[in-house]
C-alpha positions in Angstrom: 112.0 74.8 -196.8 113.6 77.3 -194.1 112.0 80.1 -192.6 113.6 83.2 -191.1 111.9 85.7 -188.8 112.2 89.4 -189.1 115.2 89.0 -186.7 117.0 86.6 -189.1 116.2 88.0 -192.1 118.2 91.0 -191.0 120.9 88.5 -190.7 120.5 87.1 -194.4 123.2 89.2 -196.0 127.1 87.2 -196.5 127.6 86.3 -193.5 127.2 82.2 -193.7 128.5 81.4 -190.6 125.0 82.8 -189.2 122.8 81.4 -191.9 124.5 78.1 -191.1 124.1 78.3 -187.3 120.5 79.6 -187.6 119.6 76.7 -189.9 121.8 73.8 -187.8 119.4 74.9 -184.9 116.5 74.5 -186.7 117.9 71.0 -188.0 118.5 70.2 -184.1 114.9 71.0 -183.4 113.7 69.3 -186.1 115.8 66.5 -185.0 114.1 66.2 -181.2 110.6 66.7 -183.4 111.6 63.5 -185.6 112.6 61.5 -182.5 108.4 61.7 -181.5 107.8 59.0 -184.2 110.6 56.5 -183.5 110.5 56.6 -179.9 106.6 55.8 -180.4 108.0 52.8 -182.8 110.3 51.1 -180.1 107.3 51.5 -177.4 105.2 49.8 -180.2 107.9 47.2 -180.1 108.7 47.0 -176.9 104.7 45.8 -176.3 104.3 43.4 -179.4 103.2 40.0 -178.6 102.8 37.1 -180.6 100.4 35.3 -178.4 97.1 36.8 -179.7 98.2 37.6 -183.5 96.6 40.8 -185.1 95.2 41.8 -181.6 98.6 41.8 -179.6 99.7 44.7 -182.5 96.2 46.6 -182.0 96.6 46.5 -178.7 100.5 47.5 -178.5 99.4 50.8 -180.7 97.1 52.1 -177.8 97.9 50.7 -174.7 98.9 52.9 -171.4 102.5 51.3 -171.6 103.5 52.0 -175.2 102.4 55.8 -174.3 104.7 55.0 -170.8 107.4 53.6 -172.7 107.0 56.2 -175.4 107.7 58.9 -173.1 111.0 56.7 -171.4 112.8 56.1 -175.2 111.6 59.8 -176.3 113.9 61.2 -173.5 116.6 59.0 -174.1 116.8 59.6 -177.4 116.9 63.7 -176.8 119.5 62.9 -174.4 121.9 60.7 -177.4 121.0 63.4 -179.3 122.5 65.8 -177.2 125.6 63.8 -177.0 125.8 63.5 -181.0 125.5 67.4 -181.4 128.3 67.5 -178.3 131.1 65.1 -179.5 130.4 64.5 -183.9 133.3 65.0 -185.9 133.6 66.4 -189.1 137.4 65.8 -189.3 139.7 63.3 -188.5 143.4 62.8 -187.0 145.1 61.9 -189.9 147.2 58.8 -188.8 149.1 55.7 -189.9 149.7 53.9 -186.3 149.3 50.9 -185.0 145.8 50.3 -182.6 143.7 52.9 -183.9 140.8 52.4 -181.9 142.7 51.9 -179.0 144.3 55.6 -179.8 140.8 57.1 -180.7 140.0 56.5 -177.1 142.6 57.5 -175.2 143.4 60.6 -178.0 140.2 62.4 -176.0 140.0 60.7 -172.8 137.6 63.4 -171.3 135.1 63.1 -174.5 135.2 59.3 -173.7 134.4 59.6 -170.5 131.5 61.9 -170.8 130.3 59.6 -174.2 130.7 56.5 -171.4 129.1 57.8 -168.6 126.0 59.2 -170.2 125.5 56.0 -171.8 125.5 54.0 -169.1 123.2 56.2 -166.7 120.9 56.3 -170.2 121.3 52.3 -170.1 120.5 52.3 -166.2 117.0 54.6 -166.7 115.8 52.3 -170.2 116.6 49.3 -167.5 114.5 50.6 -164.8 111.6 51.6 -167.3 111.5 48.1 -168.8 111.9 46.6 -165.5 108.9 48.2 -163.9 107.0 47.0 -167.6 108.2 43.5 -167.9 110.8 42.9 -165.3 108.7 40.4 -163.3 111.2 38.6 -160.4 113.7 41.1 -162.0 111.9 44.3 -160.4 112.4 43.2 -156.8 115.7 43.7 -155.4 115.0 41.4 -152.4 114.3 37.8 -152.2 112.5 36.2 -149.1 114.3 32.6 -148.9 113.5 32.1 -145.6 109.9 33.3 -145.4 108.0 36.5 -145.4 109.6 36.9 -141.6 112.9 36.4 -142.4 116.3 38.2 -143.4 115.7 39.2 -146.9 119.0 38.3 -149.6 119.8 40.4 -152.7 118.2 39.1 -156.0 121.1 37.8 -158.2 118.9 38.5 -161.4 118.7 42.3 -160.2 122.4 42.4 -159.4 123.1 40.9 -162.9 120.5 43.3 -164.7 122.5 46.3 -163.3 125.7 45.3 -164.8 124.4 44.5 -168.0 122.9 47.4 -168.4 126.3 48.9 -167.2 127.9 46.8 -170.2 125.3 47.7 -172.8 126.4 51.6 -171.8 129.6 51.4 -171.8 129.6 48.7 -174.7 127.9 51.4 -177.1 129.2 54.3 -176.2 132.9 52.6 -177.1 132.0 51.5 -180.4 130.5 55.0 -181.4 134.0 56.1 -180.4 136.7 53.7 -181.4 134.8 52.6 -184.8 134.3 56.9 -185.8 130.9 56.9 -185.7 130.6 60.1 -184.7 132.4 61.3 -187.5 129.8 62.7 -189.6 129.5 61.0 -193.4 127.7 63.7 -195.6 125.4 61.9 -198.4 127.0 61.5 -202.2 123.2 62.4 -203.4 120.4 64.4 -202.6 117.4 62.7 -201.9 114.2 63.5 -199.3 114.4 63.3 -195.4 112.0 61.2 -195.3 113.5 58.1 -197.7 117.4 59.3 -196.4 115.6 57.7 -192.9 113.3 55.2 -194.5 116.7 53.5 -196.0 118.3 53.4 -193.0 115.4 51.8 -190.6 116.2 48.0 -191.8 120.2 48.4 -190.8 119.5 50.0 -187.9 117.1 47.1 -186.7 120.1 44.9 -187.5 122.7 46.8 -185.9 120.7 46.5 -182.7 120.2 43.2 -182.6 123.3 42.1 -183.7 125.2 44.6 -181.1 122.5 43.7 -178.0 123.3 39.6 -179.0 127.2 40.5 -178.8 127.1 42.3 -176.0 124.9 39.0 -174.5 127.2 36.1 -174.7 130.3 38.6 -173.8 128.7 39.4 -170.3 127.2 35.7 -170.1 131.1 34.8 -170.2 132.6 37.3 -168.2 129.5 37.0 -165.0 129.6 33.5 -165.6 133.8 33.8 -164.2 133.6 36.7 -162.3 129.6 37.2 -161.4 129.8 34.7 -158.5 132.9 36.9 -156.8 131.1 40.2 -157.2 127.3 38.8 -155.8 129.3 37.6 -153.0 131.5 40.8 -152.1 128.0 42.8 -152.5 126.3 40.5 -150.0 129.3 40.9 -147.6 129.1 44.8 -147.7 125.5 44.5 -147.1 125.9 42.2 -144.2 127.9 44.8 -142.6 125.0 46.8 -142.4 122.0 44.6 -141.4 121.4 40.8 -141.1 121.2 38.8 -144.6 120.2 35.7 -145.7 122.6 32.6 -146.3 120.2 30.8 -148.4 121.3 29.5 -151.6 120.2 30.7 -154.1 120.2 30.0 -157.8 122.4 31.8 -161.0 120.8 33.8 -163.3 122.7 33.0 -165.8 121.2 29.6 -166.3 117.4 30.8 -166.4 116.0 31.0 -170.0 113.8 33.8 -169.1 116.8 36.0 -167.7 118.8 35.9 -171.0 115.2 36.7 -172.6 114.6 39.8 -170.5 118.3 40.7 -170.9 117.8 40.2 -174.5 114.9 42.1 -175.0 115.9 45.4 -172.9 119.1 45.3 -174.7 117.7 45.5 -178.1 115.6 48.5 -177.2 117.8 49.8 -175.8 120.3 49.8 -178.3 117.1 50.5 -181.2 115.9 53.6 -179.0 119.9 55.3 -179.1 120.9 53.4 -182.7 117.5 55.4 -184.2 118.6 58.7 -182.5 122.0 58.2 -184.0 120.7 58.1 -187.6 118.1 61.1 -187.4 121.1 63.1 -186.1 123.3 62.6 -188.7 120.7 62.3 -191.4 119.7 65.6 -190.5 122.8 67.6 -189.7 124.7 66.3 -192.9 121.7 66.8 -195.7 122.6 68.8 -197.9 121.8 72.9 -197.5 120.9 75.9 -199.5 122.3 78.7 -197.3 123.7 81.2 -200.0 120.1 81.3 -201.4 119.1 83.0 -198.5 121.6 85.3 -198.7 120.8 89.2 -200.7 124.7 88.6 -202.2 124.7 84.4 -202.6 127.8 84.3 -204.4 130.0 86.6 -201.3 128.3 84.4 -198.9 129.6 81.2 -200.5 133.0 82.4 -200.5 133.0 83.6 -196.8 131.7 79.9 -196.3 135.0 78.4 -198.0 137.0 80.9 -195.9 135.2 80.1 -192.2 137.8 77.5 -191.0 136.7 78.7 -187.7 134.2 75.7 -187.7 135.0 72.5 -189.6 131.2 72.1 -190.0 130.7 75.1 -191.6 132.9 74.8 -193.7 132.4 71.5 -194.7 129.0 72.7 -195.6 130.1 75.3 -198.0 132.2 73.0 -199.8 129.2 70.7 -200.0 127.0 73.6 -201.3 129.8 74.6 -203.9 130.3 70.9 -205.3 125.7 71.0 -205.4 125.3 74.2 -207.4 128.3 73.7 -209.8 127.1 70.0 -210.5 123.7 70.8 -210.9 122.8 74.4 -211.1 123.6 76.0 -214.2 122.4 79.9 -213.6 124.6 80.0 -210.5 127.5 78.4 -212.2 126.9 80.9 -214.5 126.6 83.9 -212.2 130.0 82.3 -211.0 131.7 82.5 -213.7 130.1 86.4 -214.8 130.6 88.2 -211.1 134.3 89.8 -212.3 133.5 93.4 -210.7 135.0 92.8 -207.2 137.4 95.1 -205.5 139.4 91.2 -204.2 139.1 89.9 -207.4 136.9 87.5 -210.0 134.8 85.4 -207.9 136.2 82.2 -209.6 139.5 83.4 -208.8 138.6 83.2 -205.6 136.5 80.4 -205.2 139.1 78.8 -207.0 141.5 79.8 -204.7 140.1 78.4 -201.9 139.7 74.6 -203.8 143.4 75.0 -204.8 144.3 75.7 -201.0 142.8 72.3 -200.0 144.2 70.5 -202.5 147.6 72.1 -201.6 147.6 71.5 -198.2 147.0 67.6 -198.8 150.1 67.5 -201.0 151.8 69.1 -198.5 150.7 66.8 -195.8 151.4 63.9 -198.0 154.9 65.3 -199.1 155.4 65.4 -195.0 154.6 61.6 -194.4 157.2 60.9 -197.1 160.4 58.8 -196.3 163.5 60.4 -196.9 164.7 59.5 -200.5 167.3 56.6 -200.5 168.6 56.3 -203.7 167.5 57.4 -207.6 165.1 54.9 -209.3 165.3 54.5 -212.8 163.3 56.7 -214.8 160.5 55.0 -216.8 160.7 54.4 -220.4 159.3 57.0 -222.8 155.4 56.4 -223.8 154.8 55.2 -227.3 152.5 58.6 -227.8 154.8 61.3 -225.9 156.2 63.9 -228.0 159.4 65.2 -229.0 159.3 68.7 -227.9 156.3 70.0 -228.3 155.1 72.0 -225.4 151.0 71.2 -226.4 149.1 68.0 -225.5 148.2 65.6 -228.7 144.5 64.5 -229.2 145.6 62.1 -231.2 144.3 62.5 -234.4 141.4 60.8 -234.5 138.1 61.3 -233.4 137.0 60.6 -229.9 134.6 57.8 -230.3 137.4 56.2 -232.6 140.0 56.2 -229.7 137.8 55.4 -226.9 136.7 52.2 -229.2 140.3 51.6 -229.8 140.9 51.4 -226.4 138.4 49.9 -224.6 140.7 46.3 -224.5 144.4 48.0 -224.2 146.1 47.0 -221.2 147.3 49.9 -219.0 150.5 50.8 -220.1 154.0 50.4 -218.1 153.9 48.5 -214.8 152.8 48.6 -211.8 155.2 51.0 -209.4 157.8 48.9 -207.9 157.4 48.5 -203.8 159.3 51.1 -201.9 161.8 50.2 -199.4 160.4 49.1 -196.1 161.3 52.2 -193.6 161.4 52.9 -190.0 158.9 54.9 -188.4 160.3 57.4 -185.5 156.9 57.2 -183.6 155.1 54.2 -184.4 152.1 55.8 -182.4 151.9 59.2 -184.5 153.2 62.3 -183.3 150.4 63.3 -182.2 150.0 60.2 -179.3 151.0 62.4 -176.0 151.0 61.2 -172.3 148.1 58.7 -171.2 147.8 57.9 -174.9 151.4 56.8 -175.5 152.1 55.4 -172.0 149.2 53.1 -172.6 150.5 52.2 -175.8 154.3 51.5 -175.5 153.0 49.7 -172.1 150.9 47.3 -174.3 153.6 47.2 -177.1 156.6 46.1 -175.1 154.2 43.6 -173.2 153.2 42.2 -176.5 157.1 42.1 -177.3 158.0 40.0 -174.6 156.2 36.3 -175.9 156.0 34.8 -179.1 152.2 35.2 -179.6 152.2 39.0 -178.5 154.8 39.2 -181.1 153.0 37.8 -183.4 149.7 39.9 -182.7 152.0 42.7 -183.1 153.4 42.2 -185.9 149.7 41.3 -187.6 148.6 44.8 -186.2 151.8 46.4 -188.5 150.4 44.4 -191.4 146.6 45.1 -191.2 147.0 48.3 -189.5 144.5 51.6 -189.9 146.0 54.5 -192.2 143.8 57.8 -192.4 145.9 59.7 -195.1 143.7 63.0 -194.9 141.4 64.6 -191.9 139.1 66.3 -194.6 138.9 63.4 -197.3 135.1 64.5 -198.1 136.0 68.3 -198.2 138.6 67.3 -200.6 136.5 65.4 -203.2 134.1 68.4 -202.7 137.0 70.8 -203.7 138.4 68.7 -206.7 135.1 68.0 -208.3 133.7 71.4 -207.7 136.9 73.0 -209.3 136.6 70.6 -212.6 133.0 71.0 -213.0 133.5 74.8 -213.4 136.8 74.4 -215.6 135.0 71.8 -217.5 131.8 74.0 -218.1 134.1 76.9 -218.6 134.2 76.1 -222.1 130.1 77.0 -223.1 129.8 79.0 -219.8 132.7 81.8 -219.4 131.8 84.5 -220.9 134.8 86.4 -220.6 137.3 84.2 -220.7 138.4 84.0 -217.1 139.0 80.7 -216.3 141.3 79.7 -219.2 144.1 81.6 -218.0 144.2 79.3 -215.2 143.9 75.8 -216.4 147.4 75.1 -216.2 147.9 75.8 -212.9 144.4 74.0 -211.8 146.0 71.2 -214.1 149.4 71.2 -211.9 147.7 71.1 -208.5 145.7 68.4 -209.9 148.8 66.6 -210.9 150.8 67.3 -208.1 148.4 66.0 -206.0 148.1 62.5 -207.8 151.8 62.1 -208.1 151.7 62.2 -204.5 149.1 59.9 -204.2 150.4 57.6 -206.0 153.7 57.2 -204.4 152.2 56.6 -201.0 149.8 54.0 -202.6 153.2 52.4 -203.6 155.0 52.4 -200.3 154.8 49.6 -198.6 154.1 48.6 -194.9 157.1 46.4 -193.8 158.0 43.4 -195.8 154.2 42.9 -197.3 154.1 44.1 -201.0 151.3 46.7 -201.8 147.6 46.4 -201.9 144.6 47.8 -201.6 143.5 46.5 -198.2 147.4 47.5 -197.0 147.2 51.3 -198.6 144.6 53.6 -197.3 141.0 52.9 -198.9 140.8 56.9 -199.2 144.1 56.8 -201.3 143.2 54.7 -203.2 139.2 56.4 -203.5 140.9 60.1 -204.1 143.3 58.5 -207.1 140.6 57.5 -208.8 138.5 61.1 -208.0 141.3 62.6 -209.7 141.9 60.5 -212.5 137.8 61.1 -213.3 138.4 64.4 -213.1 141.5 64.8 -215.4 139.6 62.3 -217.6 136.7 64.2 -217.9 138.6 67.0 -218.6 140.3 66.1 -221.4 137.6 64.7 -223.5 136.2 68.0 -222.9 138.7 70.4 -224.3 139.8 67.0 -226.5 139.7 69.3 -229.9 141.2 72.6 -228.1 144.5 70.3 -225.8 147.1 71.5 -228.2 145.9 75.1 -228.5 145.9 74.9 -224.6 149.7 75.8 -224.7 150.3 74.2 -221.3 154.1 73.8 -220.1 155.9 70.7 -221.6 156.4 69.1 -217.7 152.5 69.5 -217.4 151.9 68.5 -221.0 153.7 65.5 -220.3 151.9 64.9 -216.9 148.8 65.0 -219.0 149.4 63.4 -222.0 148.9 59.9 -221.0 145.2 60.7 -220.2 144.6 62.4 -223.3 145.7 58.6 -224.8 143.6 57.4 -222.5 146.7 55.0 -221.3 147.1 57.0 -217.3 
């Protein structure tokens, strides 16, 4: 439940770019409140032991160091919080290129730096905190080989702690970058803070592990080739400026209770910033309820669709449009009824602004398109079209009769034949401009110059990343949302103001699919089509659509001839009304 002062109720009027920054702080707040509770659960396991049993985890509750190291992971998760609420994403650069996450890096080169460079400073205090708690022969940066009396030597172990805390930085805050982790992923269903976290506790445990171990064996490798080189060239700075030991001493990397320590501090410290990760987005992407706050909720959804100011605002008016249509009937209701407006019927406008999304992804797709080549042959007639009517057919039969009918039938024609392979202009996207494509045509015409760079090179064509849209969710948002109130339309519109545009809902709808379609059936190179070759969101918004259309006409199943729609449309349509698309 949100609470607004006196100040912020006099803000509670249409304007839902200020409802939505009012409530985002809130969440923010909220956010650093949650982050008490797991920083207190890393301490707690930071000081388990499973020498004394029940005791060690009755002790680790109340002891002075679990309130210490409580303290340490609090403030570095506030800190990765602070970073998430810097450098999230709601959208994303729609590409088809080759080395994605190499591109995401060097697409934003100062956001990667900052992301780096807090991370590893964050990685450097956790280090020094659990070094001062269980570091042991690790806390002291100088050995005594000699005697108490003579030169001291630099520890190897705290020489090797510092760069793997360096690489457990560095390590995490690349993967948050180059895997889109900061790109927020909003929730398909509505459920409690409290079990939204609870669900994502066990993966997150995981995650941490599994990262801290890979990042283990990868700096075992690489100190274990190069660790010797930079001990010694840190000893022969420091023996510039005062006398040091020439003992020998022994590698780190072959103590069991090095990799241990290393292991532990990199779990928590990967626990402590994976948690803060997951309360951030849990948070920021639940769903809202802003328009109810509002003293005109239905004007202050709309100037939520229209804010494209901020992609996160508007994101969350889509999401708050595709809630109350799906499961609120008054306001769909009020939706539908609110026709007195100086700009229009509210649906007209709502419905507007679901149309323009849709649009613009046809017209991006239509953009990505190859030029045409030659004709293909036009696909035979379907069994069920009509002559020339201009009306959609129900068939004849009643719906349970044809759904039975064809529950079996295999989907009819064939599967779209493979387009022609076609050169790409920029095989690095358009977009890729000067450290980003210098670094990339460097390591493509290196790769190019031995058979097995070739070959990685031509694998990275095959299984390469394709992003098709940058607002995929605010998409599905906009296409269910619309067919929830066209569908509903039917018991719902009271004055009849929605049926005079299903056709052109219809054609957007259809537009959009045909286009979807044929880039689901191009192909990349000589490799025939599939799924894991084709963009998983294609592939996700095809089927979106075709639910939708579906869903539609088993609707209006008894009213699809008195609908009246043009024949190209009616055609378009009739195969899902046969239940053959």
């Amino acid at each position: 439940m949100v609470y607004l002062n006196a100040r912020d109720q006099a803000v509670a009027s249409a304007d839902f770019a200020k409802l939505a920054h009012i409530i985002l702080r809130q969440r923010f707040l909220r956010a650093c409140v949650y982050e008490v509770p797991f920083a207190y659960m890393v301490a707690v396991v930071a000081n388990l032991s499973f020498r004394t049993g029940v005791f060690s985890l009755l002790y680790a509750l109340v002891s002075p160091r679990t309130l210490g190291y409580t303290v340490a992971a609090y403030l570095a998760g506030v800190a990765s919080l602070i970073v998430h609420a810097q450098l999230f994403q709601v959208t994303r650069a729609a590409h088809s290129n080759h080395f994605p996450r190499l591109q995401r890096l060097l697409r934003h080169p100062a956001s990667t730096g900052t992301a780096v460079g807090v991370y590893v400073l964050l990685a450097y205090f956790l280090l020094i905190v659990h070094r001062a708690m269980f570091g042991g022969n690790f806390a002291r940066m100088w050995l005594y080989p000699e005697g108490a009396y003579g030169p001291p030597q630099l520890n190897p172990g705290w020489l090797a702690s510092w760069v793997f805390a360096t690489a457990m930085g560095a390590g995490y805050a690349l993967s948050l970058l180059a895997n889109e982790r900061l790109q927020l992923a909003f929730p398909a269903i509505e459920q409690s803070r409290i079990y939204a976290l609870k669900d994502r506790l066990p993966g997150s445990f995981a995650r941490a592990f599994g990262f801290a171990t890979g990042v283990l064996w990868r700096f075992w490798l690489g100190y274990f080739v190069f660790g010797w080189g930079l001990y010694r060239s840190v000893c022969g700075v420091l023996a510039r400026i005062f006398s040091t030991s020439a003992y020998g001493v022994g590698s780190p990397l072959l103590s069991a209770s090095s990799l241990i320590f290393w292991l532990h501090s990199g779990v928590l410290m990967t626990l402590t910033w994976e948690l803060a990760h997951q309360l951030f987005e849990t948070i920021l992407t639940e769903p809202t309820h802003i328009n109810e706050l509002s003293l005109d909720r239905n004007l202050c959804l709309l100037n939520g669709l229209k804010h494209s100011d901020s992609p996160l605002i508007q994101h969350l008016a889509f999401q708050e449009l595709y809630r109350l249509t799906t499961f609120s009937a008054e306001q769909r209701t009020e939706i539908l009824t609110d026709i007195d407006r100086p700009s229009g019927t509210m649906w007209t406008q709502i419905s507007g602004e679901c149309i323009g999304v849709i649009k613009a992804a046809t017209t991006q797709l239509q953009a990505q398109a190859p030029p045409p080549e030659k004709p293909k042959p036009a696909k035979p007639a379907l069994a069920s079209s009509f002559d020339a009517s201009v009306a959609v057919r129900a068939g004849g039969a009643p719906m349970k009769d044809i759904l039975q009918r064809n529950r079996w039938a295999p989907p009819n024609g064939q599967p779209p034949a493979p387009a022609e392979p076609t050169s790409s202009v920029d095989l690095f996207g358009i977009e890729a401009q000067g450290l980003e494509k210098y670094v990339l045509t460097a390591l493509r015409d290196m790769l190019m110059r031995s058979p097995l760079g070739q070959r990685i090179w031509s694998r990275s064509q095959r299984a390469r990343s394709i992003s098709t849209f940058s607002n995929f969710q605010q998409q599905v948002w906009a296409v269910r949302a619309l067919m929830r109130l066209v569908e509903r339309s039917i018991v719902e519109d009271q004055f009849g103001v929605v049926q005079a545009d299903i056709a052109s809902v219809l054609g957007c709808l259809l537009a959009y699919l045909t286009e979807l379609e044929r880039s689901a059936a191009q192909t990349d190179g000589t490799t025939a089509y599939n799924v894991q070759a084709a963009s998983r969101q294609t592939v996700a918004m095809v089927q979106v659509l075709r639910n939708s259309l579906y869903t539609f006409t088993t609707t209006f199943y008894e009213y699809l001839e008195a609908l009246k729609l043009p024949p190209a449309l009616a055609r378009q349509l009739q195969p899902f009304a046969d239940f053959k698309a």
